[in-house]
C-alpha positions in Angstrom: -2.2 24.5 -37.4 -3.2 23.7 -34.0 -1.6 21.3 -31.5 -3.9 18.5 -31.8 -5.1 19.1 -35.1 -3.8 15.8 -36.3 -4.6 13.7 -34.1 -7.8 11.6 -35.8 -4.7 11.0 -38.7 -2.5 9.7 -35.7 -1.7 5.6 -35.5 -3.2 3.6 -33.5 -2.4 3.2 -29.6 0.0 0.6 -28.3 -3.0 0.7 -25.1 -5.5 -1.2 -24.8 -6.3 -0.5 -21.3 -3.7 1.8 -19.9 -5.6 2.1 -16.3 -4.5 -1.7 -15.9 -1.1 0.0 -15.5 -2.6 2.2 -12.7 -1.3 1.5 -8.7 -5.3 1.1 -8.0 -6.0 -1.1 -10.7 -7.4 -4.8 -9.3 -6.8 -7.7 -11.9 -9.5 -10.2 -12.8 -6.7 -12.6 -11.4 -3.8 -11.7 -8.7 -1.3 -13.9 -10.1 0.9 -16.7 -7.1 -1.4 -15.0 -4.3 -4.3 -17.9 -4.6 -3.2 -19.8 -1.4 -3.6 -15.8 0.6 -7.2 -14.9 -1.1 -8.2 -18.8 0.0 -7.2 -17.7 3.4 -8.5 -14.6 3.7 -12.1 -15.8 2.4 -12.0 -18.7 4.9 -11.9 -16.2 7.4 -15.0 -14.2 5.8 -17.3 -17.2 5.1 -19.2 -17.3 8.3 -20.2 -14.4 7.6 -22.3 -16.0 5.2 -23.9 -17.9 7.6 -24.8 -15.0 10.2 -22.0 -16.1 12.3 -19.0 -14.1 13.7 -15.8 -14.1 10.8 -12.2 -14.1 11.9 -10.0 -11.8 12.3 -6.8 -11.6 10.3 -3.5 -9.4 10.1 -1.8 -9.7 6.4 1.9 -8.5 6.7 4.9 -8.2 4.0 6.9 -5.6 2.3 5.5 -3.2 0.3 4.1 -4.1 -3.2 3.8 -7.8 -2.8 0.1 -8.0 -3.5 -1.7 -7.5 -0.1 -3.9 -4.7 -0.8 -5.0 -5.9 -4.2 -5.5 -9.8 -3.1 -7.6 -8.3 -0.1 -9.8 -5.7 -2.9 -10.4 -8.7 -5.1 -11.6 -10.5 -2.1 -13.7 -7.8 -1.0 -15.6 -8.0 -4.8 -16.1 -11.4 -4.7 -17.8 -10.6 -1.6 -20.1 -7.8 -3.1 -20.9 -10.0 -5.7 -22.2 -12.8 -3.6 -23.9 -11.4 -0.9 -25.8 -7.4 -0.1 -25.9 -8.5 3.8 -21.8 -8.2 4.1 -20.8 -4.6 4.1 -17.3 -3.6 2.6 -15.8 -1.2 4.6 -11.9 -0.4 3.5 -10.3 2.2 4.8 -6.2 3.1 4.7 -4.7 4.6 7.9 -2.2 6.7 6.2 -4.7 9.5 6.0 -7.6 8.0 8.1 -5.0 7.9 10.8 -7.3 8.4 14.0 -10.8 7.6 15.8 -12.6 10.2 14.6 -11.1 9.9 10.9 -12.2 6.4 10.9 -15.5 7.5 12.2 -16.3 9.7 9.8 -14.9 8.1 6.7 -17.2 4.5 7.5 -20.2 6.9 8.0 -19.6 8.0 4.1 -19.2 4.3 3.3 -22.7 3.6 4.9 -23.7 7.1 3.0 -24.7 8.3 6.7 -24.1 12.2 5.8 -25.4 13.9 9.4 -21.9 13.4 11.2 -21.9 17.5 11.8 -21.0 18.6 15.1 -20.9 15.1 16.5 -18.6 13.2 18.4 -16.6 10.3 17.8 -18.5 8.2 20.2 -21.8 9.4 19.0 -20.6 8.5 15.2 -19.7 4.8 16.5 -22.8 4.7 18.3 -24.4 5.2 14.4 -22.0 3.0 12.7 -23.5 0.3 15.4 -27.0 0.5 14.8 -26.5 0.5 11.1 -24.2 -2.2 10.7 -25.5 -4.5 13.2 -28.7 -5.4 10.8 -26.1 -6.8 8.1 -22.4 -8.1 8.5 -19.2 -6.4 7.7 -15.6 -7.2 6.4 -13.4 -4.3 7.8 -10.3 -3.8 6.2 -8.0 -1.2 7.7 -4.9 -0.9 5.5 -1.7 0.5 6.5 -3.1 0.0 9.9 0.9 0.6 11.7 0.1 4.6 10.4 -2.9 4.7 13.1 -2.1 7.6 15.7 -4.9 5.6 18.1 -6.2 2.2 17.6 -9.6 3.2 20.3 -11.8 2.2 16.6 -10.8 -1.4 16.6 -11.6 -1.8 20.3 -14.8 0.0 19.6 -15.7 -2.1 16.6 -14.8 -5.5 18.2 -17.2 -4.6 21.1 -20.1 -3.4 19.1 -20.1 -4.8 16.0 -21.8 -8.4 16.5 -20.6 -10.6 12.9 -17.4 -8.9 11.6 -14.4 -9.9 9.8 -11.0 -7.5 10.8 -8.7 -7.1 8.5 -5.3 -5.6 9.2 -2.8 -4.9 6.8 1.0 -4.0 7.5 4.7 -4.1 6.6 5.5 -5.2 9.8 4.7 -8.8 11.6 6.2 -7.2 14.7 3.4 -4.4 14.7 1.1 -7.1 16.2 3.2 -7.4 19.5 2.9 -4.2 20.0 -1.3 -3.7 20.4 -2.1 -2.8 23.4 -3.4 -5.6 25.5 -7.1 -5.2 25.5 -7.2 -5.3 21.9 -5.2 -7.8 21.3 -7.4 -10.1 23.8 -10.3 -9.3 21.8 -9.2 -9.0 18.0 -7.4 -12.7 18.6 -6.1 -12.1 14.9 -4.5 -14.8 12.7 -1.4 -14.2 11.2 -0.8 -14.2 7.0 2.1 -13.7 5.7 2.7 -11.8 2.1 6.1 -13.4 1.5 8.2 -11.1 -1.5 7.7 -11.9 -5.1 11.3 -13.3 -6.8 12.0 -12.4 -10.2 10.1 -15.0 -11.8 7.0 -14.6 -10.2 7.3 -10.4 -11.2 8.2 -11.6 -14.9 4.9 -13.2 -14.5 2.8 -10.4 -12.7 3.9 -8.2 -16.0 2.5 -10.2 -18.8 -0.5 -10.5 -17.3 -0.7 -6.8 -16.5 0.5 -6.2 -20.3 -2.4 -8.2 -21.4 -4.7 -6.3 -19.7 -3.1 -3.1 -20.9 -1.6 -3.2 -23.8 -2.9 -4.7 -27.7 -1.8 -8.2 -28.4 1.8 -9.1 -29.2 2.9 -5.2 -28.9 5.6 -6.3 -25.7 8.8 -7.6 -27.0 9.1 -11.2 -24.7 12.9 -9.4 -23.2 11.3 -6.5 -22.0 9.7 -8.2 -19.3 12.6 -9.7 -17.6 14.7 -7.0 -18.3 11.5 -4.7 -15.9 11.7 -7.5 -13.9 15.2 -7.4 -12.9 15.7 -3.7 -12.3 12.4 -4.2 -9.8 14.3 -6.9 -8.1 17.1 -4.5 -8.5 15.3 -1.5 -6.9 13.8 -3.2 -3.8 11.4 -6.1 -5.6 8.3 -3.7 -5.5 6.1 -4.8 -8.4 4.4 -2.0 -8.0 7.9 -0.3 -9.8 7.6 -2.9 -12.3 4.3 -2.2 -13.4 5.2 2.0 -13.3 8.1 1.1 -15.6 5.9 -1.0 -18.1 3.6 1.5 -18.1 6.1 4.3 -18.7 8.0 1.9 -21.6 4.7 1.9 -23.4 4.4 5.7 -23.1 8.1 5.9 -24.5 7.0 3.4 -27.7 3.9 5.1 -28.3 5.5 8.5 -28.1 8.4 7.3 -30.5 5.4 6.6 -32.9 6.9 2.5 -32.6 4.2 -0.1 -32.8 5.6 -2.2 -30.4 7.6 -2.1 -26.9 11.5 -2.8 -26.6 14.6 -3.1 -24.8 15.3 0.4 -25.2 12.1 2.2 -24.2 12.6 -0.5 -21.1 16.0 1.2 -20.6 14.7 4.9 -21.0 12.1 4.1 -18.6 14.4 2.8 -16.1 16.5 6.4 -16.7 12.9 8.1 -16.0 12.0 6.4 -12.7 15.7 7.8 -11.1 15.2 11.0 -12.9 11.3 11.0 -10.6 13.2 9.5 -7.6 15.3 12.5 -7.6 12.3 15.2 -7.8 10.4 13.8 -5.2 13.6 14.5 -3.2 13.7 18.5 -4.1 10.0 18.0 -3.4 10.0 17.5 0.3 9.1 20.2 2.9 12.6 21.5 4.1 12.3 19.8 8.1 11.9 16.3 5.7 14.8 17.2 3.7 17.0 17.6 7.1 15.8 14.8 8.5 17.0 12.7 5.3 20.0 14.6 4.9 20.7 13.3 8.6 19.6 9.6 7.6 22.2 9.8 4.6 24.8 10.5 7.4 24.0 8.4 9.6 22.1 5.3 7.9 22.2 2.0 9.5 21.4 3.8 13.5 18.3 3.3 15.7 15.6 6.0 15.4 16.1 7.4 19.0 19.7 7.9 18.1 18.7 10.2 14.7 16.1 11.7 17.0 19.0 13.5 19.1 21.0 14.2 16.3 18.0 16.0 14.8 17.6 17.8 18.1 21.6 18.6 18.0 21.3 19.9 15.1 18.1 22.4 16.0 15.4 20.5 14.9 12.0 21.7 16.5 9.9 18.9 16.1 8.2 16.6 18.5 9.2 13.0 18.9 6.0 12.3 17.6 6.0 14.4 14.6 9.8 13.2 13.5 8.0 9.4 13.5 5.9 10.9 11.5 8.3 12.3 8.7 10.6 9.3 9.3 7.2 6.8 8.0 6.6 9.4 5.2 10.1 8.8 4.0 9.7 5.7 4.5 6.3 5.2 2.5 7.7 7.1 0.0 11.5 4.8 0.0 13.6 7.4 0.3 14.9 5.2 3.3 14.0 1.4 5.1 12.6 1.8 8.8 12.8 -1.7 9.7 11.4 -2.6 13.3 13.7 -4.7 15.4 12.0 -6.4 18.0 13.8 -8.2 21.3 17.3 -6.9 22.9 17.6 -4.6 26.1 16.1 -2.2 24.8 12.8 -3.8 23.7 11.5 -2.6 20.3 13.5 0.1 18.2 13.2 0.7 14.7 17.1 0.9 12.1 16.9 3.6 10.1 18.9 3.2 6.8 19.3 3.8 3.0 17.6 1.4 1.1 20.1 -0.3 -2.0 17.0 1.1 -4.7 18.4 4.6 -3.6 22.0 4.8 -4.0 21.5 3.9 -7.1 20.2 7.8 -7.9 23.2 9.2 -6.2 21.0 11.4 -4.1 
């Protein structure tokens, strides 16, 4: 008998939707963000009226709703209008000019970019987005090795909306000049869900997801206290849902409970611990150093890096240190102010000592 021979005799799934469990998923609703989406769209509608949109930076902590409030924006907009263009693009990968370039040339399915510069690809981008609108969104916008794009599209591109998305309300201060006279942004703040607010955010994502009335009602303040717990990222929440459904379903129980809650808790330190063994060995020092010496400014972890024979540039150990921090293995909190200007606290977040690294 084969492996999956019995699975047409199998009961029924616990899922209704599981990809309304998945991080890219974008509700039909984003639950206690309706006051942000009316702000953001403000911004947008004179668009609709061939006139010039605002420009906006959305900050907060991580997993607080400020990609997916923006996306559900962004497809009202599609489905009102064809003369706005979408254009959404995350810096953590698209992290210069040219990257930027070339990725809004797919959006606008321009495929001749070959051999050419970045200037000459802006150059295209203009003369095909200045017959329409367009709503730029750059997310994660604090990763950007260069920022040359935005002065670029706020010079050429005639009726825009920017949108900036970060962690950090501090990362506006620190633009240079000339963009920052031109780009003029307003500031929206993403403030962090409580508990209540994240019991919430689950049952509606479990209605999406799951079949009716499968969710035991304690399950989702029990999630929702260990997200609080583990650095009030509902993004966690929603991981640990999912996983609790895949831990019922698996236990060939109809429903979820308390205890496939727990096991899934158990699971997400169990992958916090993996993703540890599976970082490149100069990430792994650099954490190891963090762990020694959490709570100390970045320069100061920089020379004990160096002290200790690290090779890597300045540049490149910023680089690691946001990857880590992405990822929370550790907080890189920007301070701004002091004698010594801006510096960024490197520490271990509370979520992490919890897996006894």
């Amino acid at each position: 008998m084969g492996f999956f021979s019995n699975i047409s005799g199998e009961q029924r799934s616990i899922f209704a939707n599981e990809l309304a469990l998945d991080y890219n998923f974008v509700p039909k609703l984003i639950p206690f963000r309706d006051m942000q989406q009316k702000y953001i769209a403000s911004c947008i509608k004179p668009l609709f009226s061939n006139r010039n949109g605002k420009n906006i930076v959305l900050f907060g902590p991580p997993g607080v709703g400020k990609t997916v409030a923006t996306r559900h924006i962004l497809n009202e907009m599609e489905e009102e209008s064809d003369d706005i263009v979408p254009v959404y693009i995350n810096c953590w990968n698209k992290n210069t000019s040219y990257k930027v370039a070339i990725e809004i040339c797919d959006i606008l399915d321009y495929k001749f970019t070959q051999n050419k510069k970045t200037e000459e690809l802006f150059a295209i981008i203009k003369n095909l987005l200045n017959r329409k609108s367009a709503v730029f969104v750059f997310d994660e916008i604090d990763k950007a090795e260069d920022y040359d794009f935005l002065y670029t599209l706020l010079e050429d591109i005639y009726r825009k909306t920017i949108i900036l998305i970060t962690n950090y309300k501090s990362w506006v201060a620190e633009l240079d000049d000339r963009i920052k006279s031109r780009l003029v942004p307003e500031l929206l703040e993403f403030r962090a869900y409580n508990r209540e607010e994240i019991n919430g955010i689950l049952k509606e994502r479990a209605g999406y997801a799951f079949i009716p009335q499968c969710v035991e009602e304690p399950v989702f303040d029990f999630v929702a206290k260990r997200t609080i717990d583990m650095g009030g990222d509902v993004r966690t929440g929603i991981y640990m849902l999912r996983e609790a459904g895949m831990i019922a379903e698996e236990s060939g129980q109809g429903c979820v409970m308390i205890g496939h809650a727990e096991k899934a808790t158990s699971k997400m330190v169990d992958f916090s611990i993996k993703k540890t063994e599976e970082l490149d060995d100069e990430t792994q020092k650099i954490f190891t150093l963090v762990k020694m010496k959490s709570g100390g400014k970045i320069g100061e972890l920089f020379k004990l890096y160096q002290d200790e024979g690290g090779n890597l540039s300045y540049k490149s150990f910023q680089r690691k240190i946001a990857k880590l921090d992405e990822n929370k293995f550790i907080s890189a909190e920007k301070i701004m102010g002091g004698s010594e200007g801006t510096t960024t606290m490197i520490s271990l977040p509370q979520e992490k000592k919890l897996t006894e690294f």
